[in-house]
C-alpha positions as CSV (number, residue, x, y, z in Angstrom):
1,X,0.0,0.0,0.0
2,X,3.1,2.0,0.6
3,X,3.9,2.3,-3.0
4,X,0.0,3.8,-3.9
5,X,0.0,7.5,-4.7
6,X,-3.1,8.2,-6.6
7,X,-6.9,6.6,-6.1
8,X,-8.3,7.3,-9.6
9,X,-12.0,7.0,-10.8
10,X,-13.2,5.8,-14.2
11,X,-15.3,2.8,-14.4
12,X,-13.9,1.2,-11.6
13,X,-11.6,2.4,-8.8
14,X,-8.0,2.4,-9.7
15,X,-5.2,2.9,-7.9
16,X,-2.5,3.8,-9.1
17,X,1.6,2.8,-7.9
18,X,4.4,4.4,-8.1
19,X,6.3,1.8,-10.1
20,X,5.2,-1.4,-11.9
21,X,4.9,-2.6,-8.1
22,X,1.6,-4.7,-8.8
23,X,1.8,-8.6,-9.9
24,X,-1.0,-9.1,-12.3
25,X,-1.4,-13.1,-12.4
26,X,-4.0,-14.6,-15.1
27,X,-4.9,-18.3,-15.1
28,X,-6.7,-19.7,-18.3
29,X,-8.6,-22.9,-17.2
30,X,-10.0,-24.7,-20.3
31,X,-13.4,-27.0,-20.7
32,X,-11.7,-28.8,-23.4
33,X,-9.5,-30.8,-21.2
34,X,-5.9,-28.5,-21.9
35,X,-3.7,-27.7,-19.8
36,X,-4.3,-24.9,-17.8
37,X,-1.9,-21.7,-18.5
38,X,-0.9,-18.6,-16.4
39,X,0.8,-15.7,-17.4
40,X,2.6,-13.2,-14.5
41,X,3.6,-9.8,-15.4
42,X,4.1,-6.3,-13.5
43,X,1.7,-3.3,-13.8
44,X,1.0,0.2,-12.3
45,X,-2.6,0.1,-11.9
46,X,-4.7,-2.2,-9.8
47,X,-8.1,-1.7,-10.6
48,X,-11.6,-2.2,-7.9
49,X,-14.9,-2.8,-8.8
50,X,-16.0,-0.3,-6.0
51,X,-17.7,2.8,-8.1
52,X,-20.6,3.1,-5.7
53,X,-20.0,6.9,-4.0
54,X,-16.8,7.9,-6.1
55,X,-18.9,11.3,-7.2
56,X,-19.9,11.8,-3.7
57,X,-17.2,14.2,-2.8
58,X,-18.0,13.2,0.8
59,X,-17.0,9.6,0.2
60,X,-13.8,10.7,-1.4
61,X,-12.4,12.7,1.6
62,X,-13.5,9.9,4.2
63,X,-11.3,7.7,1.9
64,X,-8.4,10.2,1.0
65,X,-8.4,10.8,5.1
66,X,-8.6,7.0,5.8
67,X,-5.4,6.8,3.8
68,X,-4.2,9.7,5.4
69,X,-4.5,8.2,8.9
70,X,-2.5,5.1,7.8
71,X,0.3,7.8,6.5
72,X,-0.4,7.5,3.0
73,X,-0.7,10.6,0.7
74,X,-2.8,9.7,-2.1
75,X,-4.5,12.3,-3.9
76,X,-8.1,11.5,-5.3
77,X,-8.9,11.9,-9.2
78,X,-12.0,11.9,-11.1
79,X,-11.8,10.3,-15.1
80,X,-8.0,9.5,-15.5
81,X,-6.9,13.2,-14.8
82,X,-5.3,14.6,-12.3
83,X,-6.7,16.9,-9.5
């Protein structure tokens, strides 16, 4: 969580890292009887299906203070651009 430094909104919630800190791990699983593959790579972005309340400006300071009280500066955004 250290890494974090922006909590954007777009569809989802994303937050975004300061570096390609975040492990994105897929795992294909196939009916037909294959063998299963996965794929593991590094990203900036985690994205969270959360999108309830991101308009409500209240609900963005309660979170952007919750971060605060665990030390973490993180500035809020609205559509991929910054604040």
């Amino acid at each position: 969580m250290h890494k974090i430094e922006s909590l954007l909104k777009d569809i989802n919630v994303i937050f975004a890292a300061a570096g390609d800190d975040v492990k994105v791990t897929t795992t294909n699983v196939y009916n037909d009887g294959a063998p299963s593959t996965t794929e593991a790579y590094n990203y900036h972005l985690f994205f969270l299906n959360l999108s309830s309340g991101m308009q409500d400006k209240s609900w963005q300071n309660a979170v952007t203070k919750a971060f605060s009280k665990a030390g973490l500066n993180i500035r809020m955004t609205y559509g991929m651009t910054k604040a």
